[in-house]
C-alpha positions, 0 to 999 in steps of 0.5 A, a space after each residue: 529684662 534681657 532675652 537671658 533673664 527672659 529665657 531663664 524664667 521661661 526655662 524655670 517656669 517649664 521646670 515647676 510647671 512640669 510636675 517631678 516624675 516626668 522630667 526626672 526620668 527623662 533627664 536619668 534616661 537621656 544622662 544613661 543613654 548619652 554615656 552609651 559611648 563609654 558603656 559600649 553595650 549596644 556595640 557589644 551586644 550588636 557584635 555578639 548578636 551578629 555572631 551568633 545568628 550569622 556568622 563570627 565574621 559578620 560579627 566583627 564586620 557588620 556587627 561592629 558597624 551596627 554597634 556603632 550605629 546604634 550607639 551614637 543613635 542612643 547617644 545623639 536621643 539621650 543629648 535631645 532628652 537631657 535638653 528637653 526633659 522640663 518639656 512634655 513629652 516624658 515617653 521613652 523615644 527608643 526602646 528599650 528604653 535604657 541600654 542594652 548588654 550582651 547577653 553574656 555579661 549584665 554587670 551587676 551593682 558596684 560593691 560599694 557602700 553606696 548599695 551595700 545592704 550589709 555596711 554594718 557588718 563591714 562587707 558586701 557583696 557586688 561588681 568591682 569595676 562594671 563601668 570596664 569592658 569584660 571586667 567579671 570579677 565580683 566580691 562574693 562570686 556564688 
């Protein structure tokens, strides 16, 4: 056997050794937290943060520069997860442990027929784009 072979072995038996909630959820974790850099919540929130308790123009200094600390803090701690999610060690490292949203927007689930909980009726309710910054349109508004 090569050292790959041997490695992948190794890599399979950590794998099925390691029971299945553990790793599932640190693996869903670290893929959540690693595209940090396209939700940009921690970005916004720090901004928004910032604003409000110092001043809107720390807000779009300080605030950026802590958004944008905090995002590749998460995203650097979501690349170790997702390479060691078959190891123990299945503790959230930041928390929270999934990104956070401003508080003046939490998008809500996408409409689509994934989550629509009323397909047979041939409608649903939902987000539209959440995945956009500032996309607020929904299906159904109440």
């Amino acid at each position: 056997m090569n050292i790959s072979n041997i490695a992948v072995c190794i890599a399979v038996a950590a794998f099925l050794s390691a029971g299945c909630a553990g790793p599932e959820r640190k693996l869903g974790r670290g893929l959540t937290n690693i595209s940090e850099v396209t939700r940009l919540g921690e970005l916004r929130r720090s901004m928004e943060q910032t604003s409000i308790w110092n001043s809107p123009e720390e807000g779009m200094t300080t605030g950026f520069i802590r958004g944008v600390s905090e995002t590749a803090k998460r995203t650097v701690v979501g690349a170790y997860e997702v390479m060691t999610f078959p190891l123990p060690g299945y503790e959230p490292i930041l928390e929270p442990e999934y990104g956070q949203f401003p508080d003046n927007f939490r998008p809500n689930l996408m409409s689509d027929s994934t989550f629509a909980t009323d397909g047979a009726l041939g409608f649903s309710g939902g987000d539209v784009a959440p995945f956009l910054l500032g996309s607020r349109f929904k299906v159904f508004d109440y």
